[in-house]
Structures are given as structure tokens and as C-alpha cells.
Backbone as CSV, one residue per row, in Angstrom:
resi,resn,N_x,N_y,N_z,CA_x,CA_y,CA_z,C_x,C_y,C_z
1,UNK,106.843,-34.471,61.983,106.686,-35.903,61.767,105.201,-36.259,61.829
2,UNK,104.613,-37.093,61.134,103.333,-37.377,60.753,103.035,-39.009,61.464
3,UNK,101.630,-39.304,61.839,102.154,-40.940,62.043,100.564,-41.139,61.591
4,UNK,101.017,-42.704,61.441,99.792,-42.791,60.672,99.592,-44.747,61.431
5,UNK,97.905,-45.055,61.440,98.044,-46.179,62.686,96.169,-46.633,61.605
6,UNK,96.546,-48.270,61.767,95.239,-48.844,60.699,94.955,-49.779,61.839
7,UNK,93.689,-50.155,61.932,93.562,-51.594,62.567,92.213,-52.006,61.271
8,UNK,91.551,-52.869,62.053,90.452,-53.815,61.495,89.810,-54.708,62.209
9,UNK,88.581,-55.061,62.286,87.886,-56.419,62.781,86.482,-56.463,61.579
10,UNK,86.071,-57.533,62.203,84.885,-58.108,61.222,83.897,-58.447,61.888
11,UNK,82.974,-57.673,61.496,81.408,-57.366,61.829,80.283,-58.362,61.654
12,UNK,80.015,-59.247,62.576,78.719,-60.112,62.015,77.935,-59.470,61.887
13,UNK,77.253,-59.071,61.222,76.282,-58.019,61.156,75.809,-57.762,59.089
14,UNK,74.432,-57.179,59.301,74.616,-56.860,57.457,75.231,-55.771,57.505
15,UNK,75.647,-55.248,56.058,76.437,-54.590,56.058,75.781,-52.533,56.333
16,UNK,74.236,-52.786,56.242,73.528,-51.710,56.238,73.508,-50.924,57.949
17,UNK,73.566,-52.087,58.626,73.566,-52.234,59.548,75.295,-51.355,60.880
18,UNK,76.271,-51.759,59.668,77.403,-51.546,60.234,77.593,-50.239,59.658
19,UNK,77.107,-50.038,58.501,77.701,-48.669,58.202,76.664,-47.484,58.642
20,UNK,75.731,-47.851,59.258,74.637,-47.017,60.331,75.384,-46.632,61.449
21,UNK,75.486,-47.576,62.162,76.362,-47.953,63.521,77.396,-46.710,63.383
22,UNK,77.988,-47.310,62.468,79.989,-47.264,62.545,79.835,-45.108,62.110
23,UNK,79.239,-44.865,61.641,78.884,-43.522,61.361,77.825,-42.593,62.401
24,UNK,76.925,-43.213,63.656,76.632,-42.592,64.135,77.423,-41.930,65.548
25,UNK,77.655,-40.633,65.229,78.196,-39.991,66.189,77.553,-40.006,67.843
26,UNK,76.823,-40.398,68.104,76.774,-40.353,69.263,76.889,-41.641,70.332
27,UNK,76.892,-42.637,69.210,77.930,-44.235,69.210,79.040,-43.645,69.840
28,UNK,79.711,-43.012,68.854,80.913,-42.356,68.764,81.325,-41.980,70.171
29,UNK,80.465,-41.256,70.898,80.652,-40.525,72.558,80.977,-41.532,73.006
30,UNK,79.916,-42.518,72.893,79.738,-43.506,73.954,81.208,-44.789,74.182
31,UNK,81.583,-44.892,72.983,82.702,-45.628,72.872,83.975,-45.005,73.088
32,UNK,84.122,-43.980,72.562,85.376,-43.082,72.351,85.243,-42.206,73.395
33,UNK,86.074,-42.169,74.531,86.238,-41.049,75.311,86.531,-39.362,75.278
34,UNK,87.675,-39.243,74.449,87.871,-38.799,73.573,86.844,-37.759,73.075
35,UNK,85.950,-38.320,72.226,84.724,-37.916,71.679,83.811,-36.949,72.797
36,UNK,83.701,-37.657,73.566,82.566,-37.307,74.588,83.883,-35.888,75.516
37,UNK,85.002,-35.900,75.372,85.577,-34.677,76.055,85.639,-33.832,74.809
38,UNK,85.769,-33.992,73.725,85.445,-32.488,72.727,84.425,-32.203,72.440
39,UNK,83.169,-33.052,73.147,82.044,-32.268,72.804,81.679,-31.526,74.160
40,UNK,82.197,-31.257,75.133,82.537,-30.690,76.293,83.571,-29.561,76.314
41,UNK,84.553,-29.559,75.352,85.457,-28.809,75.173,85.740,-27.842,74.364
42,UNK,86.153,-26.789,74.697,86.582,-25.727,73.229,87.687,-26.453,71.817
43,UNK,87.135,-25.931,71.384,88.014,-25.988,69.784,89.328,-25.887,70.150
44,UNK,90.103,-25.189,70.744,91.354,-25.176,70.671,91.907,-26.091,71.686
45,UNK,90.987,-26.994,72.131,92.122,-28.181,73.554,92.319,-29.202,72.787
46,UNK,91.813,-28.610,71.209,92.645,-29.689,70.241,93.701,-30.179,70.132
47,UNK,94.544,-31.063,70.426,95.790,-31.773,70.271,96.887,-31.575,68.725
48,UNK,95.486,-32.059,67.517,96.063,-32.235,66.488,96.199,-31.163,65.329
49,UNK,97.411,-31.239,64.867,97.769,-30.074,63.687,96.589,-30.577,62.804
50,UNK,96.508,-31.725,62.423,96.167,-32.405,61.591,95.184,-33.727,61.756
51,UNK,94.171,-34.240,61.288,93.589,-36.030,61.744,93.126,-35.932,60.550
52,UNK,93.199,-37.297,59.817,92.790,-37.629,58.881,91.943,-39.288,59.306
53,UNK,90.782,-39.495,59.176,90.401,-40.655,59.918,89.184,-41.424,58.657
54,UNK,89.703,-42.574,58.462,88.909,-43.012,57.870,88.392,-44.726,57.548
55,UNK,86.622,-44.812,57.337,86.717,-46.408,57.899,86.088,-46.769,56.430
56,UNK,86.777,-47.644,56.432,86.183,-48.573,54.877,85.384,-49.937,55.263
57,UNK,84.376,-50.104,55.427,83.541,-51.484,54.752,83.651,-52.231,53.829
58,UNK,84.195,-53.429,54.343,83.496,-54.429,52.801,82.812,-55.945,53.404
59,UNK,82.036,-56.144,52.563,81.451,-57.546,52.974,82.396,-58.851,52.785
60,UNK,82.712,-59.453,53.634,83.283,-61.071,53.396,82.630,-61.567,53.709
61,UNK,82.775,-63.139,53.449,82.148,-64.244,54.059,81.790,-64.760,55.540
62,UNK,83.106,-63.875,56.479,82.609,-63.794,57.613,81.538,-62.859,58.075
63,UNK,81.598,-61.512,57.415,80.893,-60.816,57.902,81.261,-59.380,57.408
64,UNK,80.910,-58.278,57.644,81.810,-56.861,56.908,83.113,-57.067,57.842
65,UNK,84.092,-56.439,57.021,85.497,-56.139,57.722,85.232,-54.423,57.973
66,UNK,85.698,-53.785,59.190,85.625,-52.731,59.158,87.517,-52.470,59.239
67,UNK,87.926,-51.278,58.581,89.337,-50.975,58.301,89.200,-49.757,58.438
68,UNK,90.509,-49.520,59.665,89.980,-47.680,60.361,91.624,-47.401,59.975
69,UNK,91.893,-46.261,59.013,93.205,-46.004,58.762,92.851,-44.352,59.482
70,UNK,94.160,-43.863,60.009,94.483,-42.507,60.931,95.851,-42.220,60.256
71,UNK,95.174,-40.621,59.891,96.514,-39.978,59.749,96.958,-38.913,60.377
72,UNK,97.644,-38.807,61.292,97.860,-37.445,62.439,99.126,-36.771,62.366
73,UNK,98.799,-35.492,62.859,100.308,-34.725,63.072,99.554,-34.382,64.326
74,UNK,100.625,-34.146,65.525,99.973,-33.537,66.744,100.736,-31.517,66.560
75,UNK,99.949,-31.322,67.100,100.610,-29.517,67.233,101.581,-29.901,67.665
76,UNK,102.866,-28.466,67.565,104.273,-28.308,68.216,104.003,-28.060,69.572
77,UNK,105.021,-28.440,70.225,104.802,-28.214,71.905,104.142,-28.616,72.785
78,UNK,103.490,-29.716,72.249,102.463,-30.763,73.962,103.697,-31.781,74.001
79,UNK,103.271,-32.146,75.213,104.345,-33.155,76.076,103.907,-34.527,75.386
80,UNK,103.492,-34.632,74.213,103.281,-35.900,73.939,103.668,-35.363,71.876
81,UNK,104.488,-36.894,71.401,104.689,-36.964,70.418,103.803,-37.424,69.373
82,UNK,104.299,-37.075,68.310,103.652,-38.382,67.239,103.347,-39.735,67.459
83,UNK,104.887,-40.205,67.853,105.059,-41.435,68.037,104.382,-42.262,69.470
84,UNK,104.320,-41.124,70.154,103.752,-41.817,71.786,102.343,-41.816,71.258
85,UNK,101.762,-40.874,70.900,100.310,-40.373,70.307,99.898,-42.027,69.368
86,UNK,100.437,-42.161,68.481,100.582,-43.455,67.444,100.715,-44.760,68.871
87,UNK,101.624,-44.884,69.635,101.192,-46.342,70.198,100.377,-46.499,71.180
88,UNK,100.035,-45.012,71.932,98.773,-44.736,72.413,97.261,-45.235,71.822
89,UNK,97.193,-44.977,70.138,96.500,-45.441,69.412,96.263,-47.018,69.313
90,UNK,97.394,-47.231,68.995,97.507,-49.081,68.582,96.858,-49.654,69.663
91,UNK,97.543,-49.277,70.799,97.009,-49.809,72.397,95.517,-49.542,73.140
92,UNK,95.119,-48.537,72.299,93.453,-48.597,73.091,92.599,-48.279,72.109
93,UNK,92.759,-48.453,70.162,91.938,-48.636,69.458,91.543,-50.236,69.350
94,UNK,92.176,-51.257,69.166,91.609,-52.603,69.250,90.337,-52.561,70.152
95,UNK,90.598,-52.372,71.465,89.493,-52.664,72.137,88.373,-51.806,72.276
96,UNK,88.203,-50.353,71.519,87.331,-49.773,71.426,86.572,-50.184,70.130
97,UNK,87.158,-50.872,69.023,86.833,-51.688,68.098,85.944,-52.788,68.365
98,UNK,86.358,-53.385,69.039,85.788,-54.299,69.841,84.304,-54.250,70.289
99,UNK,84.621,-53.073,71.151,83.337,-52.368,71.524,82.683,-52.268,70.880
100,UNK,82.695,-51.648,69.588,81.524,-51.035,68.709,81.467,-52.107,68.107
101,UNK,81.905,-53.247,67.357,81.652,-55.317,66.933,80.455,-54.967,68.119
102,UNK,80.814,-55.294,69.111,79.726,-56.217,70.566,78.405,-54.886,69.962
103,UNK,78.607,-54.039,70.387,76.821,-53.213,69.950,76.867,-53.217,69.245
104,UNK,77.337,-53.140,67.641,76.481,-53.913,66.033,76.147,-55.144,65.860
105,UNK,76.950,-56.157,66.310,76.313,-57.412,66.693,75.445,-57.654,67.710
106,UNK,75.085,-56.905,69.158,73.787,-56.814,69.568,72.851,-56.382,69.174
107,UNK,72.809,-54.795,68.022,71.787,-55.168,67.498,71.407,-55.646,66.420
108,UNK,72.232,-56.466,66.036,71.726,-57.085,64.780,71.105,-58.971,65.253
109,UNK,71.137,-59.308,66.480,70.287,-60.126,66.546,68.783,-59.570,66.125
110,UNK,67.947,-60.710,66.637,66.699,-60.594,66.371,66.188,-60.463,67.459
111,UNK,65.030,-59.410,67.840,64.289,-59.189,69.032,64.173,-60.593,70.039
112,UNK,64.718,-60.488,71.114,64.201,-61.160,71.598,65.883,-62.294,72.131
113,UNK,66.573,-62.341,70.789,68.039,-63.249,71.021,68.361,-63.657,72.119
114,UNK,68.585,-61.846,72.565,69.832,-61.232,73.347,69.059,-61.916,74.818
115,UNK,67.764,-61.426,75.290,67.016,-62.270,76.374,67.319,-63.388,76.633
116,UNK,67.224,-64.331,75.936,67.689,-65.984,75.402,68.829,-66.219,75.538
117,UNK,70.041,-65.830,75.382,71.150,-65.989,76.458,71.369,-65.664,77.180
């Protein structure tokens, strides 16, 4: 069984700006836990048969929308499913989303903003 899990938010930010951000891997550590234990870890404490992960940009009027679609199979035999794996996802990608909005929109003020409030 395969599962597959999308979210989205929207980036005040330009759009040069977000797709810098949203692609640097070591963002990536810092937000994603996750991240920061496989770069600590061997290749094989891999979970997934399979990840397919991918974020699309586009500019609106509010701001870029960022759209993160996941496509996973987990290996046979861990104590965790597709499906637990999938609402595991739903439940603590929003707010890591979140996260990475708040530091592209911090730095996309202007020197000095962020002091000022």
C-alpha cells in the first residue's frame, strides 16, 4: 500500500527568495528532525521502500504558495504503517511549514525590520 499526503501555505516573500530557502538543505536539518537524524545515520535506518517528495512554487497575489506533495511506501516489517506513517505526516508537516513561512519571511524583511518590532 502506497500513501501519498499534500499540504500548502503562502509565502510573503519574493519568489527568488522562497525557492532559495525552500531548497536549502541545511534549512532542511534545522526544521525537519528527521533530516538532521539521517545525516547522523546509516543508509539503511531508512524507513522507506520508496519517497517521492516534491514542492511546487507559484506566485499569487498574496504571496508564493508553496505545495509539498509526498509519495511513500514504508519497507515491509516496521511497526509502523503507511497509513499511521501518512497521519503522522498530516499532523506534524503543517507546522514545520509554518516554520520555514516564519524564516523566509524573516528574511525577507529589510535589514533592520525585524529589530523594530
Amino acid at each position: 500500500m502506497a500513501a501519498h499526503v499534500e499540504h500548502e501555505i503562502v509565502v510573503d516573500a519574493p519568489m527568488e527568495l522562497v525557492w532559495e530557502m525552500t531548497n536549502d538543505i541545511e534549512l532542511w536539518i534545522t526544521v525537519f528532525r528527521e533530516c538532521a537524524e539521517a545525516a547522523t545515520h546509516p543508509l539503511d535506518a531508512d524507513p522507506f521502500e520508496h519517497m517521492s517528495i516534491s514542492w511546487y512554487c507559484e506566485p499569487t497575489a498574496e504571496g508564493v504558495r508553496v505545495h509539498w506533495v509526498q509519495d511513500f511506501e514504508l519497507k515491509p516489517g516496521l511497526s509502523l504503517d503507511d497509513a499511521a506513517m501518512r497521519d503522522l505526516l498530516n499532523r506534524e508537516t503543517p507546522g514545520r511549514m509554518r516554520r520555514i513561512k516564519e524564516q523566509i519571511e524573516l528574511a525577507a524583511q529589510p535589514i533592520g525590520a525585524a529589530a523594530r518590532e
